[in-house]
Every structure is written in structure tokens, then in C-alpha cells.
C-alpha positions in Angstrom: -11.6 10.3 31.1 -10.7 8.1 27.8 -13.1 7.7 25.3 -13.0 4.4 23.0 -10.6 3.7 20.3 -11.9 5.3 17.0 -13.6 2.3 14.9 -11.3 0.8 13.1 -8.3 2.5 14.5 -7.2 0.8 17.5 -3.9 2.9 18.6 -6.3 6.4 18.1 -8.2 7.4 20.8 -9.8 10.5 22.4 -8.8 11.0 26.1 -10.6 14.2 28.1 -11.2 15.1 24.4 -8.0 14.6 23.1 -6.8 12.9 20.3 -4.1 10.7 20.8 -2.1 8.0 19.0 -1.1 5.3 20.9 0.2 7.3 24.5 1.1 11.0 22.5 -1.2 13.9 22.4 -2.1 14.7 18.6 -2.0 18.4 19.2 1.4 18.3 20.8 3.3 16.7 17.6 0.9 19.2 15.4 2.6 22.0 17.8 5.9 20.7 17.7 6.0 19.9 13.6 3.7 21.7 12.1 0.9 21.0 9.8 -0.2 18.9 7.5 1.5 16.4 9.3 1.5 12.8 8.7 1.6 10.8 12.3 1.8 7.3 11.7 1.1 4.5 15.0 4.3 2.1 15.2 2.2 -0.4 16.9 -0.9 -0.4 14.8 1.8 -1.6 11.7 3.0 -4.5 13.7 -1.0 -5.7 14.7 -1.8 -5.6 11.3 1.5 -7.7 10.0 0.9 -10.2 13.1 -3.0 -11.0 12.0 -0.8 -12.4 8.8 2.0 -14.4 11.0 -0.5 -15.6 12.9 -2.6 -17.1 9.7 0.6 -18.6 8.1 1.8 -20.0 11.7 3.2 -23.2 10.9 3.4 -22.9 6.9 6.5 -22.0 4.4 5.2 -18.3 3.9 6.9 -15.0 3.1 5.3 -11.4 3.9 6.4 -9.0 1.2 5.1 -5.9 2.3 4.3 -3.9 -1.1 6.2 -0.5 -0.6 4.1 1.5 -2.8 1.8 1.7 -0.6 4.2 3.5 1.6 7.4 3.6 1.0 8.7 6.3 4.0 12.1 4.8 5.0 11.0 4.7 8.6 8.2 2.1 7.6 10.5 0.2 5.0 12.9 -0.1 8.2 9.7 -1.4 10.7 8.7 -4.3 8.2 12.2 -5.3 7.5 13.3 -5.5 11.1 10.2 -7.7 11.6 11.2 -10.3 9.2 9.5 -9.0 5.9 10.4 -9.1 2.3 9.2 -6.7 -0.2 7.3 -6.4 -3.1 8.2 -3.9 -5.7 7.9 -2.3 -8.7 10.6 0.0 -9.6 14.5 0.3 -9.2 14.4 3.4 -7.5 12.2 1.3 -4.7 14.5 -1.5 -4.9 17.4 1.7 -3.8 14.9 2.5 -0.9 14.5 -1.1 0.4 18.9 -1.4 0.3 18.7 2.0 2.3 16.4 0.7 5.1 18.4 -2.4 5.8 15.7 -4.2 3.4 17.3 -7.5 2.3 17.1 -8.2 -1.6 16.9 -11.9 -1.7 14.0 -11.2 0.1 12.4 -8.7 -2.8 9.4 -9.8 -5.5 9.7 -7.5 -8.6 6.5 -6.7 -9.8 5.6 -4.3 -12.8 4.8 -4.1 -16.2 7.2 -1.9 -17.5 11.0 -3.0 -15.8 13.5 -1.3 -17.7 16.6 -3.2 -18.8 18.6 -0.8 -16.7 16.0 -1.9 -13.5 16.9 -5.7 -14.4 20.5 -5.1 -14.4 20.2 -3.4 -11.3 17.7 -6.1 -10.3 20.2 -9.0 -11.1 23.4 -7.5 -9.3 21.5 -6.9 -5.8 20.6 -10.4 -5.9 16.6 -10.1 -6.0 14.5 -12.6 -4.9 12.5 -13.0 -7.7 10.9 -11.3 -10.9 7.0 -11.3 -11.2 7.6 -11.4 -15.3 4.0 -9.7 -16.4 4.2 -10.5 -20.4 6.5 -13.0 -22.8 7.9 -9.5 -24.6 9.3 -9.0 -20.7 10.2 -12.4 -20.1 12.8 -12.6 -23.3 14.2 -9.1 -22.4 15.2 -10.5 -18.9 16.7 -13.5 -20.2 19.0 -11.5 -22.3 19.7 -9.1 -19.9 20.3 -11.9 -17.9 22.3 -14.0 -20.1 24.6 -11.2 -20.7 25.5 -11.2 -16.8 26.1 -14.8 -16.7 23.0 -15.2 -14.3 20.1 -16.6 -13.9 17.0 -15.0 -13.3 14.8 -16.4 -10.7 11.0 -16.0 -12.1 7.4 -16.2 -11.4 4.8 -15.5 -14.1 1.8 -13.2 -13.1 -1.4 -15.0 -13.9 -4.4 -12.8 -15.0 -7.0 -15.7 -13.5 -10.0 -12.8 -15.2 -12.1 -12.9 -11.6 -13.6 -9.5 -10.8 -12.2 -8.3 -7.3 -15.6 -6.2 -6.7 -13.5 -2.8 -6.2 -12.7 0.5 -7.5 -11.9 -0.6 -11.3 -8.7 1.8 -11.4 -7.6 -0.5 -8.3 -8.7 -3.5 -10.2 -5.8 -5.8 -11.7 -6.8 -9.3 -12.4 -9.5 -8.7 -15.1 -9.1 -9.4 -19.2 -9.3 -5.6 -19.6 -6.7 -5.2 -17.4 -2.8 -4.1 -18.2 -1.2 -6.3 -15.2 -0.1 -10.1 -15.7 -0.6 -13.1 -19.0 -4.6 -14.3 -19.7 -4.6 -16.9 -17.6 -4.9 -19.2 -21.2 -1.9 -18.3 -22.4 0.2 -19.5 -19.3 1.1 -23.0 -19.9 2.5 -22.1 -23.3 4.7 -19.0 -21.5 5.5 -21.0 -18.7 6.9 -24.3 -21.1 8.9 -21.2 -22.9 10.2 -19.5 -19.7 11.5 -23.2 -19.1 13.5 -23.2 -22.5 15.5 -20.5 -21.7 18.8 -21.1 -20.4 19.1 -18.0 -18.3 15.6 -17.8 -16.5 15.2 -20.2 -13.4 11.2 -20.8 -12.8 10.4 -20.6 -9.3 6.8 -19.4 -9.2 3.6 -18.3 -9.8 2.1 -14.9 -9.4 -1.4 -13.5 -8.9 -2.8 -10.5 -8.1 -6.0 -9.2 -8.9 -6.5 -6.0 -6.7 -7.0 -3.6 -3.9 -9.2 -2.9 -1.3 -11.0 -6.0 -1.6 -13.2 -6.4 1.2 -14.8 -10.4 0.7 -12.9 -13.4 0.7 -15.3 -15.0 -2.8 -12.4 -13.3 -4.9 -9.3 -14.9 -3.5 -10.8 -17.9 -3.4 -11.8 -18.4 -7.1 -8.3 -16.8 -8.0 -6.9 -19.1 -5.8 -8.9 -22.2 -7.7 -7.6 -20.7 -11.3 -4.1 -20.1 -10.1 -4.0 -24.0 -8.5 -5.7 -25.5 -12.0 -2.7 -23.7 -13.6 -0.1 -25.5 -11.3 -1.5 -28.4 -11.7 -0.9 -28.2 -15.5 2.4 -26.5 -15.6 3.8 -29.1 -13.0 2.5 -31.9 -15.4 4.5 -30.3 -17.8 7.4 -31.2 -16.1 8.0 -27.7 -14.8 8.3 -27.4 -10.9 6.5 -24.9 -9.0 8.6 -23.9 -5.9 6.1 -21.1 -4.7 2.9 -19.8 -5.4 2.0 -16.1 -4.8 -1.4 -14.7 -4.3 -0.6 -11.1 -4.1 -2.5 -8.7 -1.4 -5.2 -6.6 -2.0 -7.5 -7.0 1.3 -9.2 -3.7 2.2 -9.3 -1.6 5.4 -12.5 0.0 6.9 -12.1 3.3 5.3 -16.1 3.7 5.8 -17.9 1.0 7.6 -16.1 -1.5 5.1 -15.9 -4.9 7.1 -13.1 -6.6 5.3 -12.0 -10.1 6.8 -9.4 -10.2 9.4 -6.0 -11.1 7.6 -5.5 -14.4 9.1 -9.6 -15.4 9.1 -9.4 -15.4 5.1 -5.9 -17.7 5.4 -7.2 -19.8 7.3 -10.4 -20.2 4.8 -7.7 -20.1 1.8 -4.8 -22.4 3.1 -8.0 -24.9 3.8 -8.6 -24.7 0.4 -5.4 -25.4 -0.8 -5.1 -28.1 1.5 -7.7 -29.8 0.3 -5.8 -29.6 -3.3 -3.1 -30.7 -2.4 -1.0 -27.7 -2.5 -0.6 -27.2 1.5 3.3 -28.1 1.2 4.5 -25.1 -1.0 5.9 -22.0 0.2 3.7 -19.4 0.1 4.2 -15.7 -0.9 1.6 -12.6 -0.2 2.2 -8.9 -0.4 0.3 -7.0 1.4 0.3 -2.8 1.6 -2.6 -1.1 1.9 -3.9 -3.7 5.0 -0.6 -3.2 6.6 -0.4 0.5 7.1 -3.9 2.4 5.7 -5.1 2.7 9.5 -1.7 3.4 10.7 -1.6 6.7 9.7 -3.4 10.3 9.7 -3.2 13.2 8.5 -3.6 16.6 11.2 -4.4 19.4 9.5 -5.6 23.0 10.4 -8.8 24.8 9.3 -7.7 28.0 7.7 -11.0 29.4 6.7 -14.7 28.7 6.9 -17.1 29.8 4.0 -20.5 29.6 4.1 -22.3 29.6 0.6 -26.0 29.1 -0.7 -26.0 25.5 -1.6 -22.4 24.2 0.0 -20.1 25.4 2.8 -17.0 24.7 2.8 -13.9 24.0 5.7 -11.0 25.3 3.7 -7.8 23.4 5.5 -3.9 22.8 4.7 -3.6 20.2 3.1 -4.6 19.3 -0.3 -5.1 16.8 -2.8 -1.0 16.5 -3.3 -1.2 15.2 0.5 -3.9 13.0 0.7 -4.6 12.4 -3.5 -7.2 9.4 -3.0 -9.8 11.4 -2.8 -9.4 13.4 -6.1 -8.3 10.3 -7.9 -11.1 8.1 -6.9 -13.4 9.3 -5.1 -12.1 8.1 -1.9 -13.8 8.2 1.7 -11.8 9.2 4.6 -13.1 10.2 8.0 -12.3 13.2 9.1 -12.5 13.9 13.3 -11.2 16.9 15.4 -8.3 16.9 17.3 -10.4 18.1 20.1 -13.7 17.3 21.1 -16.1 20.6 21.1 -18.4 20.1 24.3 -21.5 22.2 23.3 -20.7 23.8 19.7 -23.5 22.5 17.4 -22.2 20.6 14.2 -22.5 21.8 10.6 -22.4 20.5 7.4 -19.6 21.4 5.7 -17.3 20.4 2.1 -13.8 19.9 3.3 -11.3 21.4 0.8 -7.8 22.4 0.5 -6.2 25.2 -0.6 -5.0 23.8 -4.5 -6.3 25.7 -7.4 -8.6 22.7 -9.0 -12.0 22.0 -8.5 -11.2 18.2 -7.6 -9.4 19.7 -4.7 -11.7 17.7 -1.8 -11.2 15.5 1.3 -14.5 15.5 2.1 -17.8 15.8 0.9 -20.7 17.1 3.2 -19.1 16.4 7.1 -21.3 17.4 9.9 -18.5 19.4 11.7 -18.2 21.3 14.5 -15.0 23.8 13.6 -13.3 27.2 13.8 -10.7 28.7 12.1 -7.4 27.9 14.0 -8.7 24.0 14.6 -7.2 21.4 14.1 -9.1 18.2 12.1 -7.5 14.7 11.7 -7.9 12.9 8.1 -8.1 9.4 8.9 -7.2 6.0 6.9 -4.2 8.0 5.7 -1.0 5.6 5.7 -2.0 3.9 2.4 -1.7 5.6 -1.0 -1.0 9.4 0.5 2.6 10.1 1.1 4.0 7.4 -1.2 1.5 9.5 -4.2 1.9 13.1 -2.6 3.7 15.9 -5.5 4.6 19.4 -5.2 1.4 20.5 -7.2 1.3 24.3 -6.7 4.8 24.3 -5.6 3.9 22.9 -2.7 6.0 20.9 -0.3 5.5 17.2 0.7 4.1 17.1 4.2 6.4 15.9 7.3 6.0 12.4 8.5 6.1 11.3 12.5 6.3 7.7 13.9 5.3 6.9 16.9 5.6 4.2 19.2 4.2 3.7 22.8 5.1 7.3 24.8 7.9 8.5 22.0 7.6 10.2 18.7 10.4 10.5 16.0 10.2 12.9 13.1 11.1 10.4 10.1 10.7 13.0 7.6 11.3 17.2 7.2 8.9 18.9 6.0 10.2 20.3 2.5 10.6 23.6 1.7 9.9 25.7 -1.5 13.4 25.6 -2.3 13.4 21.9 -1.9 11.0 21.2 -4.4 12.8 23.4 -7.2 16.8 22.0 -6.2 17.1 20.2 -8.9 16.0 22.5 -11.7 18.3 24.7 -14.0 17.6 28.2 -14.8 18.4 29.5 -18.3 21.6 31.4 -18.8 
């Protein structure tokens, strides 16, 4: 018998009390790979990227996928065989986008701090474009790129100061923020971006954070940002591209964030009715593409009843799936098997690290033993790509699969793997 998809999570289902991702067995890649294991659904990537082809059908548009939200090679390789760019944000992503078949002229630079070494590096691949986030930056990559005898293609990052309504360490378009120029200040920047012989303006930039989950955000950036081109092209400065960043949110726990192509279709009317409808459009999008692309199997090692709390002690930890520790995060958490009769208790999740903030989940009605297997949902976004060797632990192995095959994309890594590099004293 197959049960419905998990909410949310389309390509997961249970079948005769099974978990499966798209047509393979959970269990069986747990058995074959080991655990924690990060299984990530092929097909469930490519849905999420077609709900944005579909809303830019017909427009000048660019999908730059924004790696840091997983930046596995295997992924990079998915996105860039299906036409994506990519947005990133430091030279050693930049190597991993050349090492997927990723194609540079296709990549958006964003960051605060690019290093004159990342801009040189930048320059020679042929980048797309720099998303320049301060003036101090903008003259450094004018003489970096002056000294090449190239011009820099940029964009400025706006700060438009609109409150995205999300976590505020996930919050980027705010005064208070460290990302982009107040919104003010533009015009001035822009005229001397123009004024330098070794810069080429080609856009404008925006961004104002993740897991946004209402469409009111975007579209008062959107108004700020299209004010701003209005002035800058009356300036006599030519806008070839604007650039609204990414941010939408996935249902992590009964979040109902718009479908990707219902809020463009609300936004592009909006900039048709400005006027704007005839320049090429950039987005870059992470978290939306992948969060519920991936999970996380994991076995319960102990359980540990206590007077106030209980806890479901499993093997993997906050240096697999950091987002709880770091902000509080909510991700389901299901069984790989469905219990028929067993009665469900209450339970803290936890991992084995030696820190308090070690959780995954906080009070689960459960219905476990040691030796079973539990699946962390919501876990392709902001997991793997922030996973460390806290505890000298190693990073997690990382399956893809698509339709009836699986492909192990990364090994799991051993102690010695996360010491190799170190030098021991004489």
C-alpha cells in the first residue's frame, strides 16, 4: 500500500511503511552507506527550478542558483546541466562551479569581503558579473581590474531598508545590516562606478533575505530598487539588468511560502506596469531550490528517559544538520518505518556532540527504539554546505537519487581525513 507524499515533500513517501525517495527504499541506501546519510531527490531539484522557468517563460531571465546553500558537486552539476548560472560568494566556490562544468560568464559574485586575490581570480575566469556591496570595494576592483587591462562587469547591491519578516541572522536588506549600499547613497556610487575607466555597469542588485515566506517584501524592494533605476538611468547610466536576489522560504513547518512562479507572475506585473518589463532579469535562488530535496537518515543510538525531558540520542549532530543550533531551526523528523501499534512518546532529539546546543529537535512525539532509523527532513539547504568536523567528527556521505537509481556523490570522511592536512611538531 503507498501512503501520501509527506507535506511538502513531494518525491518522499511511505509505501507499506516504508520511506522512500522518489522509487528507492530509504533503509536500503542507509544499509548500503551508512549513517548519517544525506539522500538528496534528483527530481524534487528540477520541480523546484521549473516553478521559476515556468514564471520567467517568455522574459530575458537568468537562474543563478546560490551555491551556498549547497554546494555538493553533484548538485552544482544538476543546475548547470539545466541551464543555470550561479551566484557566489567566494573564490574557492567559483573553483567548485569550474569543477562541475559550471560556466563563469554565467556566475554573479556576491559578498562583502572579495579579496583582491578572489577578483583576480574572478577577472581571469571571465565572471559574469560582480555584485560590488560598498564604494571601498568598488575602487579595489577597478584597480585590480585596471592592472589586468579588463573591465569589470558590475552591479551595485542596493540595501532598499524593507524588513523581510525572517530570522534577523537571515535578514540582509535592513539599515542595520552588513550586506549592500543604503539605498541613499546609490545614485552618488553608481555616477562614480560610471567614472571609472575599468568598471563596466551592467546592473543592479538586491537582496534582502532568506526564508521569506510572503510576497509584501519583494514587492516593496522591488518598488525601491525600480525608483533607483529610474534615477540612475536619468543620469545617463544604462541599466542592462536588474537583480532581485532569492530568498523565498520552504515549508520547514507549516510555512506556506508562495509558489516560485505565483510571486513572478505578481512581481513581473509590477514591473510591467513601470515600465521595466523589457530588461533582463536576474534571481538567485538556494534555499527554494534544494531545502526539500534533501534528508538526513540517521540512527537512534540510545533512549534516556529523565524527570522533566527524554531524550532520543541519534548520530548525527549539530556539525551535520547546524540550523538548528544556530537558529533555532524546525525540521521534521519521521521514521524510516512506520511502527503499527507502538504508542508515541515525547522525546528531545539530540546528537552525540559535547555542547548543550547539540538538538534537532525539541519535544517530538516519537515512537522509537534503539537501532531505528529516523529521517531529518528539510535538510538540503544550509546542512552539508555548513557541516565541520566539530569533535573530530567526519562530514556525513551524500546520495543522489533519481527515479529507480542512486549514486553516492560523496564518501563519508574518515578521522584521518579530517586531520590530512595538519603538521605534527618535530
Amino acid at each position: 500500500m503507498t501512503q501520501p507524499a509527506l507535506p511538502g515533500h513531494p518525491y518522499f513517501s511511505y509505501r507499506d511503511g516504508a520511506l522512500f525517495v522518489e522509487e528507492m527504499r530509504a533503509s536500503e541506501l542507509a544499509d548500503a552507506h551508512g549513517t548519517p546519510l544525506f539522500i538528496y531527490s534528483k527530481a524534487a531539484m528540477l520541480a523546484a527550478l521549473a516553478s521559476y522557468q515556468r514564471g520567467f517563460a517568455g522574459r530575458h531571465a537568468q537562474i543563478c542558483y546560490a551555491m551556498k546553500a549547497n554546494s555538493s558537486l553533484a548538485v552544482l552539476q544538476v543546475f548547470a546541466r539545466a541551464g543555470c548560472g550561479f551566484d557566489i560568494v567566494s573564490g574557492g566556490e567559483l573553483e567548485r562551479v569550474q569543477a562541475a562544468g559550471g560556466n563563469a560568464g554565467k556566475v554573479i559574485f556576491s559578498g562583502v569581503g572579495k579579496t583582491r586575490a578572489e577578483m583576480r581570480q574572478a577577472l581571469a575566469a571571465g565572471i559574469g558579473c560582480f555584485n560590488v556591496e560598498s564604494e571601498a570595494e568598488l575602487d579595489v576592483l577597478a584597480e585590480v581590474a585596471a592592472a589586468m587591462a579588463l573591465r569589470a562587469p558590475v552591479s551595485i547591491r542596493v540595501n532598499p531598508n524593507v524588513d523581510p519578516k525572517t530570522h534577523p541572522y537571515i535578514s540582509t536588506g535592513l539599515k542595520d545590516n552588513k550586506f549592500g549600499v543604503a539605498h541613499e547613497d546609490a545614485l552618488r556610487i553608481y555616477q562614480h562606478a560610471a567614472s571609472l575607466p575599468s568598471l563596466r555597469v551592467i546592473g543592479i542588485d538586491c537582496h534582502i533575505g532568506s526564508q521569506i515566506t510572503e510576497a509584501t517584501p519583494y514587492l516593496d524592494a522591488m518598488d525601491r530598487v525600480l525608483d533607483l533605476v529610474t534615477s540612475i538611468e536619468a543620469a545617463g547610466i544604462d541599466i542592462e539588468h536588474i537583480d532581485f536576489g532569492g530568498g523565498l522560504g520552504i515549508a520547514y513547518n507549516g510555512d506556506t511560502p508562495p509558489e516560485a512562479e505565483v510571486l513572478w507572475r505578481e512581481l513581473l506585473a509590477k514591473l510591467d506596469a513601470r515600465g521595466f518589463g523589457h530588461k533582463k532579469l536576474m534571481v538567485e535562488p538556494g534555499r527554494s531550490l534544494v531545502g526539500n530535496a534533501g534528508l538526513c537518515v540517521s540512527e537512534v543510538l540510545y533512549l534516556k528517559p529523565g524527570e522533566q525531558k527524554s531524550f532520543c540520542i541519534i548520530d548525527a549532530a549539530m556539525n551535520d544538520l547546524p540550523r538548528p543550533a544556530m537558529y533555532q531551526a524546525f525540521h521534521a523528523i519521521v521514521p524510516l518505518a512506520l511502527a503499527s501499534q507502538a504508542q508515541d512518546q515525547r522525546y528531545d532529539v539530540v546528537g552525540p556532540i559535547c555542547e548543550s546546543g547539540d538538538w534537532i529537535g525539541r519535544d517530538r512525539a516519537l515512537s522509537v527504539a534503539a537501532g531505528d532509523r529516523l529521517a531529518v527532513l528539510s535538510a538540503g539547504a544550509y546542512c552539508m554546505s555548513m557541516s565541520s568536523n566539530y569533535n573530530t567528527r567526519g562530514r556525513a556521505a551524500e546520495v543522489l537519487v533519481d527515479g529507480a537509481s542512486a549514486r553516492l556523490v560523496r564518501q563519508r570522511e574518515t578521522p584521518a581525513d579530517t586531520f590530512k592536512n595538519e603538521i605534527l611538531l618535530p
